[in-house]
Backbone bond lengths (Angstrom), bond angles and torsions (degrees), N, CA, C in turn:
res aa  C-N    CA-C-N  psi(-1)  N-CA   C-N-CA  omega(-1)  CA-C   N-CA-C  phi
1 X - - - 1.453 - - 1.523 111.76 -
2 X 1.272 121.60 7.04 1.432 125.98 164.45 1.653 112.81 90.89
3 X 1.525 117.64 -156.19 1.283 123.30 -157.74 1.983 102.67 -65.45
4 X 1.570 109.06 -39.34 1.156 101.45 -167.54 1.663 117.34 -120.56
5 X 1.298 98.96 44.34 1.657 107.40 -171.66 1.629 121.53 -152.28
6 X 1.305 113.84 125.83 1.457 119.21 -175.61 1.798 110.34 67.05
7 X 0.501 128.96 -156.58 1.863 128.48 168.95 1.339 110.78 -45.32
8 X 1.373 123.02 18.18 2.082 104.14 -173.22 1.612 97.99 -84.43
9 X 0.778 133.47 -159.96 1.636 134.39 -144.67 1.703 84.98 -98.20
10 X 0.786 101.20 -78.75 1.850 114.65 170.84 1.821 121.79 -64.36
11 X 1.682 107.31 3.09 1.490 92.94 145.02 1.452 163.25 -78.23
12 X 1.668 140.83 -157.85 1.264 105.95 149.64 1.584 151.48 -42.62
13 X 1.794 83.05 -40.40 1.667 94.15 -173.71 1.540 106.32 -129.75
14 X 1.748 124.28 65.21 1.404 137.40 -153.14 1.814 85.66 -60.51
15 X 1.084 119.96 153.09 1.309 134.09 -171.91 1.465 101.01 -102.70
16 X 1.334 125.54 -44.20 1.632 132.18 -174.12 1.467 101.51 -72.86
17 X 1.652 89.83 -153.87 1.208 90.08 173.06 1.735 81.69 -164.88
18 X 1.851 116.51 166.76 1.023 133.07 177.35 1.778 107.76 -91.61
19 X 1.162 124.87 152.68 1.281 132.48 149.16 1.427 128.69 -29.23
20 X 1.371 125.87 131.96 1.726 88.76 166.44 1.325 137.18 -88.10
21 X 1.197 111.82 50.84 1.315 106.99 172.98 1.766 93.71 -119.53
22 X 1.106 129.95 -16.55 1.601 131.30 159.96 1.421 111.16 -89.74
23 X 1.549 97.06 147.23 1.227 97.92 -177.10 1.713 101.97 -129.31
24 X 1.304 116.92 133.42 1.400 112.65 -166.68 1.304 96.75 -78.94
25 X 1.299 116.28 169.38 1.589 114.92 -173.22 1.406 103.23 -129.05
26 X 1.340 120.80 130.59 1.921 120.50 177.26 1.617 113.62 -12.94
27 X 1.480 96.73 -57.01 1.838 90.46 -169.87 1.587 93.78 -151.73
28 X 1.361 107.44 150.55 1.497 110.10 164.19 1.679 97.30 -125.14
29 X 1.899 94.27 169.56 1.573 97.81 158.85 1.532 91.60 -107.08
30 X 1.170 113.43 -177.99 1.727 111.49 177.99 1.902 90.11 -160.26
31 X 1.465 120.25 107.24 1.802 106.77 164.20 1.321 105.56 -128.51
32 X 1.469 104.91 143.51 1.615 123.69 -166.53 1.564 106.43 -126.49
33 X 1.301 131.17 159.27 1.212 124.50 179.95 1.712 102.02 -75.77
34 X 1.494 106.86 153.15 1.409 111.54 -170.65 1.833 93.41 -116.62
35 X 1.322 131.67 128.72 1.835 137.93 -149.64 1.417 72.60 -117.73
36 X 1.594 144.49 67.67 1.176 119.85 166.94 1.992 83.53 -151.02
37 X 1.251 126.77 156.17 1.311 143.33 169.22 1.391 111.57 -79.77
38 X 1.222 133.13 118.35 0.978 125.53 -157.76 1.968 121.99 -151.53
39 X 1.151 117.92 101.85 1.384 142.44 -135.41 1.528 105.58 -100.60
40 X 1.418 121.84 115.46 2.021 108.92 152.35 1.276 115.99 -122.90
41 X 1.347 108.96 139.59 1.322 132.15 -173.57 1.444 134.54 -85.78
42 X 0.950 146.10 41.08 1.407 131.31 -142.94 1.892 110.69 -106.27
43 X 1.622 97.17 114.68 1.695 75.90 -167.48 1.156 124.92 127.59
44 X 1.479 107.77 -37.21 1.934 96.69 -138.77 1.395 100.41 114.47
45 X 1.389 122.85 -64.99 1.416 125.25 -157.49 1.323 120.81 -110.28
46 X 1.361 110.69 121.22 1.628 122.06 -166.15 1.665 93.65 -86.05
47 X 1.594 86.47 125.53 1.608 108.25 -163.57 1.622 93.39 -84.89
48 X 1.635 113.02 -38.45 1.472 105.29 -155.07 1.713 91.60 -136.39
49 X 1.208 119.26 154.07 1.509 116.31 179.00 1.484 104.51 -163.29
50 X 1.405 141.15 94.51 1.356 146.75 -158.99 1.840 106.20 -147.88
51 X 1.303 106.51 151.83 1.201 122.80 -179.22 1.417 96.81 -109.30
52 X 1.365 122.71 -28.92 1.821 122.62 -162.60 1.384 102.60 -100.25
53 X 1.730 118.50 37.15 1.579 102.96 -178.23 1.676 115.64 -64.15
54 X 1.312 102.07 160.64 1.870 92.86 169.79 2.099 92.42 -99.62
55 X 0.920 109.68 151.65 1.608 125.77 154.40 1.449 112.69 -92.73
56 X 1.458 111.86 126.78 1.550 110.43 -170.48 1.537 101.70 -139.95
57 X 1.401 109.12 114.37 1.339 128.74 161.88 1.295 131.28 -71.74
58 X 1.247 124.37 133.58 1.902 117.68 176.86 1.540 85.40 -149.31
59 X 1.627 81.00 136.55 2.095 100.97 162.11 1.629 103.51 -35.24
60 X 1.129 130.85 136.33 1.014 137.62 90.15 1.855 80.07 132.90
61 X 1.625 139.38 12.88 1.070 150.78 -146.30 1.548 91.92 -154.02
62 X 1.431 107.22 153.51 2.141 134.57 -167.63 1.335 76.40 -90.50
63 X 1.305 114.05 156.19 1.783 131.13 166.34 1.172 96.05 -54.19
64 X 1.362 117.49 167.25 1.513 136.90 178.71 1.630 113.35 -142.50
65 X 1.114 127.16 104.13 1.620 144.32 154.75 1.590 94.28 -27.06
66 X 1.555 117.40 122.15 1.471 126.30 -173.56 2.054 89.20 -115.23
67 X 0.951 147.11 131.00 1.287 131.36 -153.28 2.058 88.26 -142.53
68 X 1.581 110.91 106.61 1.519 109.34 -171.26 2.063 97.12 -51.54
69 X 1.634 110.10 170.01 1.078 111.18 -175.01 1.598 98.48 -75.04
70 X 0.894 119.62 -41.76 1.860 119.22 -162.58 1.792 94.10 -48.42
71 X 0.873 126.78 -21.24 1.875 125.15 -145.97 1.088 103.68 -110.41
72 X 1.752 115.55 -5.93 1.795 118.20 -153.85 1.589 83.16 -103.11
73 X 1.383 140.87 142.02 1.701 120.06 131.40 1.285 122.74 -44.84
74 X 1.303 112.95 74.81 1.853 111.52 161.72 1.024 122.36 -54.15
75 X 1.649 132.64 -8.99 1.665 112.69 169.73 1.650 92.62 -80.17
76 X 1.018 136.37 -61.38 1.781 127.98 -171.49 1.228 106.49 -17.36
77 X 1.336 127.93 -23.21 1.808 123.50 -134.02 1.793 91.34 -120.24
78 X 1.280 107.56 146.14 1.161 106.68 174.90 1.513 119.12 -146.25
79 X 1.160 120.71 127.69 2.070 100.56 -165.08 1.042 93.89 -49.65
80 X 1.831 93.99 179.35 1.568 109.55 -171.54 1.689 82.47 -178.51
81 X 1.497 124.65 50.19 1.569 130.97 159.15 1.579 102.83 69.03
82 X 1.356 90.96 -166.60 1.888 106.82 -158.21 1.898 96.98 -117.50
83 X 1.007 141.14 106.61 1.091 116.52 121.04 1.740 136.38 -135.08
84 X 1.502 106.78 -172.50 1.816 99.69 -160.89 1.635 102.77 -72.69
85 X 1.402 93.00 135.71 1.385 142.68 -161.03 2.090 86.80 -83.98
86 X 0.530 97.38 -68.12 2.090 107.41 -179.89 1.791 106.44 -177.38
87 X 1.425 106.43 175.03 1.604 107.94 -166.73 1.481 105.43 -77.30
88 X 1.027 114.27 -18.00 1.879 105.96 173.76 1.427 108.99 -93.75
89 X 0.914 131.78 -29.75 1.444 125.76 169.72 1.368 142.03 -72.33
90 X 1.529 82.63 -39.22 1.842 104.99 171.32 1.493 118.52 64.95
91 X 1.596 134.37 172.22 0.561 107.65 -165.24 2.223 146.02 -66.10
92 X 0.866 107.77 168.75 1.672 114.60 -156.59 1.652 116.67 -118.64
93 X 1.341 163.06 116.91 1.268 149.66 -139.19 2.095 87.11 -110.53
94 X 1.266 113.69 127.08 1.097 112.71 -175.08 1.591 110.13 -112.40
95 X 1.302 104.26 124.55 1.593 111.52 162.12 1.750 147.57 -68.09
96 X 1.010 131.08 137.39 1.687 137.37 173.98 1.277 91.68 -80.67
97 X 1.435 130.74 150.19 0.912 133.88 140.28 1.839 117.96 -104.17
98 X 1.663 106.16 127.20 1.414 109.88 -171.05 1.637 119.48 -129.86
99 X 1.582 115.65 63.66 1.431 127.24 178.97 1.521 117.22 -94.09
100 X 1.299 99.08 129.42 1.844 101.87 167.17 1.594 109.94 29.67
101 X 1.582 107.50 53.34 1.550 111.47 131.58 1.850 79.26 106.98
102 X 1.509 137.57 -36.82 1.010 117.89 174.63 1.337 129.51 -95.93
103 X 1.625 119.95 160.14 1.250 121.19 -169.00 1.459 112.36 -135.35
104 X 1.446 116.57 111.05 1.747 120.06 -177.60 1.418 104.37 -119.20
105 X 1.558 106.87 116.15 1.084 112.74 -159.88 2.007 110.69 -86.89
106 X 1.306 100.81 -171.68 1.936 84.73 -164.77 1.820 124.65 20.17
107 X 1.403 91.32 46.47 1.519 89.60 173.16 1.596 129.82 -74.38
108 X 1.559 116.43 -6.64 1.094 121.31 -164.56 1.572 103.27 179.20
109 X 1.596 111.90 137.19 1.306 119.02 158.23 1.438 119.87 -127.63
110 X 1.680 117.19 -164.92 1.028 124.31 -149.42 1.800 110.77 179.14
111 X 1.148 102.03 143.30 1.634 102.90 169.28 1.668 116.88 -121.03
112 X 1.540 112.29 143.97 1.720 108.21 -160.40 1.888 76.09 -102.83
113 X 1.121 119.45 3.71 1.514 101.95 -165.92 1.687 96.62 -159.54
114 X 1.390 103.30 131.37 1.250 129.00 -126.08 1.691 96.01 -88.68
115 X 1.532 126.44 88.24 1.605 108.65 -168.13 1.071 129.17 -82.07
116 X 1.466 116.15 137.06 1.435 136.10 -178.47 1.475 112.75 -14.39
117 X 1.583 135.65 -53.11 1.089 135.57 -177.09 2.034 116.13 -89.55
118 X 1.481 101.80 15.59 1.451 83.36 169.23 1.370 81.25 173.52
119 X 1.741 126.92 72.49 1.315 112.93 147.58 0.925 148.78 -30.56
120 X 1.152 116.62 -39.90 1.333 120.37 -156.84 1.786 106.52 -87.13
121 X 1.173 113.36 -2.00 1.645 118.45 176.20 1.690 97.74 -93.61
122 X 1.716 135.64 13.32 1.418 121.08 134.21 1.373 121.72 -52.05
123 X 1.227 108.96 139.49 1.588 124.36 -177.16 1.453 121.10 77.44
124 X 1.541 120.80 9.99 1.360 125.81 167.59 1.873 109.93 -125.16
125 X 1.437 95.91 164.12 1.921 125.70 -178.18 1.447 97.27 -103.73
126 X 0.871 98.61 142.40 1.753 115.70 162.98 1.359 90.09 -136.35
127 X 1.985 95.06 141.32 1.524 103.83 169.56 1.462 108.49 -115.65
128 X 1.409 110.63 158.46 1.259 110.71 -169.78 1.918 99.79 -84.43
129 X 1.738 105.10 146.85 1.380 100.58 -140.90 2.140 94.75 -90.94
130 X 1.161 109.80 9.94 1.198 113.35 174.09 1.347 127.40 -103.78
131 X 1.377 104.29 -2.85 1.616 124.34 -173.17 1.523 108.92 -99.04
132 X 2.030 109.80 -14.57 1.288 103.41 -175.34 1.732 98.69 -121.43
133 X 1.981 92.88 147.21 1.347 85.15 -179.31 1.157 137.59 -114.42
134 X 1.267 88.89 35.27 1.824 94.30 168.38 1.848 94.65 177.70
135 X 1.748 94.58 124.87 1.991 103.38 178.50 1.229 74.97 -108.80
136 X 1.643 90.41 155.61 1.667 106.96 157.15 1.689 101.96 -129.81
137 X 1.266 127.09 -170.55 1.694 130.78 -172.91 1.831 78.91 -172.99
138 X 1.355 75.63 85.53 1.911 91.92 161.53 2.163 83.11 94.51
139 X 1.884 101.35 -139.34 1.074 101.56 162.87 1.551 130.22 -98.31
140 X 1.557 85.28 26.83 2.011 76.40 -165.63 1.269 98.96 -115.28
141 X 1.982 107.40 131.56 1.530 90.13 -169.90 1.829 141.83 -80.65
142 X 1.086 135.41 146.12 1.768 117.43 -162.94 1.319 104.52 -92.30
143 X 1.175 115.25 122.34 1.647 138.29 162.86 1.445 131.39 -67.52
144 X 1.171 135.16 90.43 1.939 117.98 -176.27 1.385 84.12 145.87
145 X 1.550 88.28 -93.25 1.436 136.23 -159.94 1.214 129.44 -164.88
146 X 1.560 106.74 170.81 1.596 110.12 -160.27 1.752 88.60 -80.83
147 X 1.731 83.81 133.16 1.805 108.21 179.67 1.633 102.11 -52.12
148 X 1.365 106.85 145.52 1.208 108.88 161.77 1.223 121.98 -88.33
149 X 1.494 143.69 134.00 1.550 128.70 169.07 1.606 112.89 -70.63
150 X 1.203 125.61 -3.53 1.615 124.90 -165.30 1.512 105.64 -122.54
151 X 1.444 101.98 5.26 1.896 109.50 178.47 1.893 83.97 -86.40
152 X 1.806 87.60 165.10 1.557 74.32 170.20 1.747 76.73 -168.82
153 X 1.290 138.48 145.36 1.236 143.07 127.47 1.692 146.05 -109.92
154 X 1.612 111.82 143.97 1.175 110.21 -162.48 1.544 78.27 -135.48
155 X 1.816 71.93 155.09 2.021 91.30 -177.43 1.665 112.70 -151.83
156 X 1.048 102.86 110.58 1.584 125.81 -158.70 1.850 96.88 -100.13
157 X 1.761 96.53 131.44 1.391 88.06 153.89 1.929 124.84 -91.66
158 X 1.253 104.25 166.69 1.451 110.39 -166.52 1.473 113.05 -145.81
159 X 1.602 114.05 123.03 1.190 145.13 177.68 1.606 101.54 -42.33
160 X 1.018 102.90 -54.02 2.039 124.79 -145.83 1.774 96.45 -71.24
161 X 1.404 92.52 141.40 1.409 99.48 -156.22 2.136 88.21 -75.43
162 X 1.796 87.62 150.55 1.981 96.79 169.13 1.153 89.17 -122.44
163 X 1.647 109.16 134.98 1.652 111.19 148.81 1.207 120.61 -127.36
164 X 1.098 123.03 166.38 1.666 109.19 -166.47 1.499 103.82 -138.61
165 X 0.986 145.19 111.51 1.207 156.27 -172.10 1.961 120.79 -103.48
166 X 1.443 112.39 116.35 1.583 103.17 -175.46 1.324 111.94 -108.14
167 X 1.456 129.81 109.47 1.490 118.62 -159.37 1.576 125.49 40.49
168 X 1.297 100.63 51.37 1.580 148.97 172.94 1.572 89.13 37.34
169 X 1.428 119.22 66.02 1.577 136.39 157.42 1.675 84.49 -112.89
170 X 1.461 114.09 131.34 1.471 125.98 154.38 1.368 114.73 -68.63
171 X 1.666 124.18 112.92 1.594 109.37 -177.56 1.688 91.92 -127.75
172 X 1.258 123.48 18.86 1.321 108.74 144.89 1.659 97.73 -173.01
173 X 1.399 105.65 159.77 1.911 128.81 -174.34 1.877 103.91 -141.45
174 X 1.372 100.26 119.49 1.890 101.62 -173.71 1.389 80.08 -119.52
175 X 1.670 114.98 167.28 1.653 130.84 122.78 1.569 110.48 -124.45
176 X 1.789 119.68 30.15 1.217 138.66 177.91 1.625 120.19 -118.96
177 X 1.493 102.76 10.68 0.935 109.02 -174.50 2.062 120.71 -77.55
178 X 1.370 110.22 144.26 1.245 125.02 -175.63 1.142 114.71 -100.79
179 X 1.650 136.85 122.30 1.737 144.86 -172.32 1.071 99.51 -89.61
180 X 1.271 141.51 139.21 1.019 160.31 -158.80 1.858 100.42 -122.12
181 X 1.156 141.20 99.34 1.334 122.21 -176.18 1.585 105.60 -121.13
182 X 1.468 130.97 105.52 1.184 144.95 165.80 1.232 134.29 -76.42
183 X 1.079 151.79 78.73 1.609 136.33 -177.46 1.488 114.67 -12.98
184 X 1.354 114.78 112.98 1.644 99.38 160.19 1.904 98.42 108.74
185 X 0.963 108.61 -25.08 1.415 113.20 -168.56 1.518 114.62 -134.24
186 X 1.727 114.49 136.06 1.112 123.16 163.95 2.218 121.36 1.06
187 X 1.295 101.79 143.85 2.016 80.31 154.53 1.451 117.55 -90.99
188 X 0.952 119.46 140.51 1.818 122.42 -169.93 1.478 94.64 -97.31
189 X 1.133 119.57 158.68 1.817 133.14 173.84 1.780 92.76 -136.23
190 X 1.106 92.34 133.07 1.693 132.32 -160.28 1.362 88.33 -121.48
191 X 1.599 134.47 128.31 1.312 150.29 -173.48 1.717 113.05 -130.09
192 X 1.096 123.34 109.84 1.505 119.47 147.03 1.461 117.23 3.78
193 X 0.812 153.77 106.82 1.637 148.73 149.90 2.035 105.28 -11.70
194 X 1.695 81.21 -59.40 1.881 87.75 -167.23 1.525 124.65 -58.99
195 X 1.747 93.83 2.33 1.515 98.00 -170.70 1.720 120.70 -131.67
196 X 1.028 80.18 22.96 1.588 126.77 173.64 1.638 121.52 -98.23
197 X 1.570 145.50 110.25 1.206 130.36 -155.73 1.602 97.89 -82.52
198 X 1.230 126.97 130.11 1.449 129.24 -167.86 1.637 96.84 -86.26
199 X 1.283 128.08 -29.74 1.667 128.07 158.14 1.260 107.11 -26.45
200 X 1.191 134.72 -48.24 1.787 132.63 -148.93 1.813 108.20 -104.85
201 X 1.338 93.73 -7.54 1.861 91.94 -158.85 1.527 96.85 -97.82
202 X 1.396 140.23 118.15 1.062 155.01 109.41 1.138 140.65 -61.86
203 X 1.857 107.36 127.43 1.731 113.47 -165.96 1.730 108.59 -57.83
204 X 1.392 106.90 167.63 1.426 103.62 -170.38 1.623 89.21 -146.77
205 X 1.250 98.82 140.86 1.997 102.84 173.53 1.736 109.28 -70.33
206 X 1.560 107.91 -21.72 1.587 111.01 -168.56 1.356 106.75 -32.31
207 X 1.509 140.71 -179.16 1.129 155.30 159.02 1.900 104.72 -170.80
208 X 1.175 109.83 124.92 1.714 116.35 149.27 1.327 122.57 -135.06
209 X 1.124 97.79 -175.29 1.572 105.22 -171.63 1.334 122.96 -146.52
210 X 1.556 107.56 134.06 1.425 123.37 -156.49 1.795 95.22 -111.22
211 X 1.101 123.72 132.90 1.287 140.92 177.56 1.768 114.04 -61.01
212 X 1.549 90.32 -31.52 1.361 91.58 173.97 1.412 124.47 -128.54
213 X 1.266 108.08 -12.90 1.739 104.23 161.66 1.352 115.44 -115.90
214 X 1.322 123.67 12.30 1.500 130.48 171.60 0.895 125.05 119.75
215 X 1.820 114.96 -125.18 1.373 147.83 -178.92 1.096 119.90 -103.11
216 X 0.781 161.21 136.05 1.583 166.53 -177.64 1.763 120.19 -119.81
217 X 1.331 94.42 124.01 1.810 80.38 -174.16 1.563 87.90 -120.32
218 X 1.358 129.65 152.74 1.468 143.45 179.45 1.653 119.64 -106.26
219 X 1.200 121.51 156.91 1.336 139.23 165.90 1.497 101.10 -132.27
220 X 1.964 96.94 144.37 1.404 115.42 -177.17 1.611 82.69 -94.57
221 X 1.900 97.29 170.30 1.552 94.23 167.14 1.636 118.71 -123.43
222 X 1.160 148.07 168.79 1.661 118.46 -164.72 1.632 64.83 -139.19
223 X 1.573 92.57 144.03 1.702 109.35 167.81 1.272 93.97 -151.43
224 X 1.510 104.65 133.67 1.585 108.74 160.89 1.674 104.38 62.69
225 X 1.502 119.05 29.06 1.610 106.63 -168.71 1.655 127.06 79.89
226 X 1.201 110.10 -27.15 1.228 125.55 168.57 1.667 129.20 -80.12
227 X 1.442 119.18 127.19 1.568 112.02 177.94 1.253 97.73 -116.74
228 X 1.624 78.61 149.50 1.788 117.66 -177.48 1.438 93.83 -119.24
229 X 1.509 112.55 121.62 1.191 121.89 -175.10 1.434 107.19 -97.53
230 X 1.814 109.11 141.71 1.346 110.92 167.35 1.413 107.02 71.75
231 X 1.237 141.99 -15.58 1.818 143.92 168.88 1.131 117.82 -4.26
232 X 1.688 103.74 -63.48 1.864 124.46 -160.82 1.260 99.84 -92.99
233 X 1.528 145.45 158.96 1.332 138.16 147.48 1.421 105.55 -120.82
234 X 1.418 142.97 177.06 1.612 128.50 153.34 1.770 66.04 177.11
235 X 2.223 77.36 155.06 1.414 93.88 -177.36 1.830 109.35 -118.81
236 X 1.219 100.94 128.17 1.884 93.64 -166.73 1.535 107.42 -95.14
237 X 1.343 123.96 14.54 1.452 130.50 142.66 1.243 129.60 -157.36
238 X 1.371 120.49 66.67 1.115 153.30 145.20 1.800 114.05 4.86
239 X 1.597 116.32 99.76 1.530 87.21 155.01 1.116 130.91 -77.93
240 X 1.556 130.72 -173.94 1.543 138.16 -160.24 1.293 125.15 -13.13
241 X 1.707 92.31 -72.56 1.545 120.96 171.71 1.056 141.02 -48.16
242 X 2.047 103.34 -15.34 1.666 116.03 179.43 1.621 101.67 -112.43
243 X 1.291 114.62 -13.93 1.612 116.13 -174.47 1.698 107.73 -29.80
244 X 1.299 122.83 -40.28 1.619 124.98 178.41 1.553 113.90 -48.08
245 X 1.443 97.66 -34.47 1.541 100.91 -166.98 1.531 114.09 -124.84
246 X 1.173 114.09 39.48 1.357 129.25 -176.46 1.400 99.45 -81.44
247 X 1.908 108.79 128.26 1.232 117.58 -156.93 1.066 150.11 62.24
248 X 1.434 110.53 -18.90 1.368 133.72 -169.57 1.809 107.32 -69.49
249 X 1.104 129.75 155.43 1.671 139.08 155.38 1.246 153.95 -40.25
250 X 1.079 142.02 39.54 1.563 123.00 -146.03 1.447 117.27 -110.58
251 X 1.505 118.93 105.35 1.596 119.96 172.90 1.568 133.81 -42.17
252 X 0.941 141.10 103.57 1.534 148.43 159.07 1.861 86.26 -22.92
253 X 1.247 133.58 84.71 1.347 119.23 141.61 1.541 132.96 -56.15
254 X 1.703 116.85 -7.41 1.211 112.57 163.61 1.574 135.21 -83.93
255 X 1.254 89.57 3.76 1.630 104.74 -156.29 2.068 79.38 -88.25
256 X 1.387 99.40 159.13 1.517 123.75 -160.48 1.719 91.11 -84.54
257 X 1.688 100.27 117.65 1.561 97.62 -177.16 1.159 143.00 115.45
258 X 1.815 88.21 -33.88 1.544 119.17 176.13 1.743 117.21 -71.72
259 X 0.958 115.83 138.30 1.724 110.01 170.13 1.446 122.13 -128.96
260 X 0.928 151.76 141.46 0.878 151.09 169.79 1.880 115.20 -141.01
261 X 1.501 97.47 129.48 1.396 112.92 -153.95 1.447 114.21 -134.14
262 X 1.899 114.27 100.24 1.308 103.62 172.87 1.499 131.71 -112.90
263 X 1.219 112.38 106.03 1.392 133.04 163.72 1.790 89.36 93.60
264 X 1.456 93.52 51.12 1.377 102.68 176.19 1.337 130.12 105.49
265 X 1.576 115.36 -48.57 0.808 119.74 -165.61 1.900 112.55 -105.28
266 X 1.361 106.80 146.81 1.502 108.17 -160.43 2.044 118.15 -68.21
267 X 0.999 91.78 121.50 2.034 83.35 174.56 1.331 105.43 -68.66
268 X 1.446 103.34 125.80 1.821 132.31 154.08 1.564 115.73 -37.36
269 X 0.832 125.36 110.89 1.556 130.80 -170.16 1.423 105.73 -79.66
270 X 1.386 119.01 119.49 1.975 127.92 -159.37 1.569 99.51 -73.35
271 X 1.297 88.66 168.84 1.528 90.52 -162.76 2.020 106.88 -111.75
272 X 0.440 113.08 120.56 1.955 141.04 -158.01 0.903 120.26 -31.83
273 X 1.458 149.69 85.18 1.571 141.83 -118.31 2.145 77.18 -97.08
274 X 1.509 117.99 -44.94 1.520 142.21 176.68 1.939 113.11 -58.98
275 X 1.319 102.51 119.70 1.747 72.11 163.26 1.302 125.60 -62.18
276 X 1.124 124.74 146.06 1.556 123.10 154.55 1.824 101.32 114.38
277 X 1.337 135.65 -98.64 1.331 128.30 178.44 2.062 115.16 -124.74
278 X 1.055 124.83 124.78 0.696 162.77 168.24 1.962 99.31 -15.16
279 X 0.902 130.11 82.22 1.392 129.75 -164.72 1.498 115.03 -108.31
280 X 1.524 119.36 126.80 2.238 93.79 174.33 1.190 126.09 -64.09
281 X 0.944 127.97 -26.41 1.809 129.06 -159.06 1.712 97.47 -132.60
282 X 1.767 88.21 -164.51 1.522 89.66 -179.93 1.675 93.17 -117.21
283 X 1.578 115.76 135.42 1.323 126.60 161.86 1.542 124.34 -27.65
284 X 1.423 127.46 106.83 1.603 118.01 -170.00 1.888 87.65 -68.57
285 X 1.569 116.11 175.74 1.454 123.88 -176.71 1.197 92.03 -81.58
286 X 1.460 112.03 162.99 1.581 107.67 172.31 1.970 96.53 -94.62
């Protein structure tokens, strides 16, 4: 999840550590110019359309599209009062959006005065990324969320035996297994189908979505009569970034019960970039 998310140096739970002569600080914002064209839609009508976006990072928050005012449609926009934006930013002047008969309210904010922790986002809107329905970055459109440039994944195959055990029933044994390595997040183990007990796997309606490896479709698991919902995830068309693991398996080792064991020894369950449980992607709406 990049510089300021899950284990990145500047996330909740930074995995490293600094020198001592640096001292990491609770939270930063961090915004850089973003060299990509970058489009929101809402409507029919593209509210914002800029080549000079800034990208703006904050602990514990997805990047955010900073969009200069000249590039935004400011007649669409209409105030709608002041309030705080988060503790480093402070407060933020928030917009209505009011085009051709529709109205989405807190669609967008903005600062008239330039704050201490990230100047340089005076004179730009950010829209909130659920209010618009369709970004693009160039012509291709972005799914999730705005990409991170400092996420990065690699996915290695691996000899070393995985087994995965659910209330210490074995329901699958690989030495074909694929690592999944994400910035910011746990390593995932990706399994063969064939090495997987097809007894335990039940279809699941779930679906989420990963910004960078897609779609996600789920299996519940039945043990002993009992279902465990949502357990398995694997994605059966994968963009770019997931092509390694297209179709492939991967157990929720956080889920209560779950084990997962390589070349014996048990995997450490990652620590929650989300409050509450440990999830891959972001939830599509129902």
């Amino acid at each position: 999840m990049g510089l300021t998310m899950g284990t990145g140096p500047f996330g909740q739970h930074p995995a490293g550590s600094f020198g001592a002569a640096l001292e990491r600080p609770p939270a930063v914002v961090y915004a850089e110019p973003y060299p990509r064209r970058v489009r929101a839609v809402i409507g029919g009508i593209t509210v914002a359309d800029s080549d000079s976006v800034l990208l703006v990072h904050e602990t514990g928050l997805l990047p955010v599209y900073y969009f200069p005012i000249d590039d935004v449609r400011i007649d669409a926009l209409l105030p709608a009062g002041k309030n705080s934006l988060s503790p480093l930013l402070g407060e933020a002047e928030r917009y209505s959006l009011h085009a051709e008969g529709r109205v989405v309210d807190a669609a967008a904010w903005g600062f008239s005065d330039a704050p201490d922790a990230a100047p340089a986002v005076a004179g730009h809107l950010a829209f909130a990324w659920h209010v618009v329905d369709s970004w693009f970055e160039e012509d291709d459109e972005i799914l999730g969320h705005a990409p991170d440039p400092y996420h990065r994944i690699d996915v290695r195959q691996s000899s070393r035996e995985v087994l995965v055990r659910v209330d210490q029933i074995v329901v699958a044994r690989s030495t074909a297994a694929r690592l999944l390595f994400e910035t910011g997040l746990p390593t995932r183990y990706y399994l063969p189908r064939e090495d997987v007990d097809p007894s335990v796997l039940e279809p699941s309606d779930t679906h989420t979505r990963c910004a960078y490896k897609g779609l996600a479709s789920y299996h519940s698991l039945r043990i002993r009569d009992e279902v465990r919902a949502d357990v398995v995830w694997y994605y059966p068309e994968p963009e770019r970034e997931g092509e390694a693991v297209c179709d492939l398996l991967c157990f929720f080792h956080e889920r209560a019960g779950v084990q997962v064991e390589v070349d014996g020894r048990p995997v450490r369950s990652g620590r929650s970039i989300w409050e509450g449980e440990q999830i891959p992607d972001i939830p599509l709406p129902s």
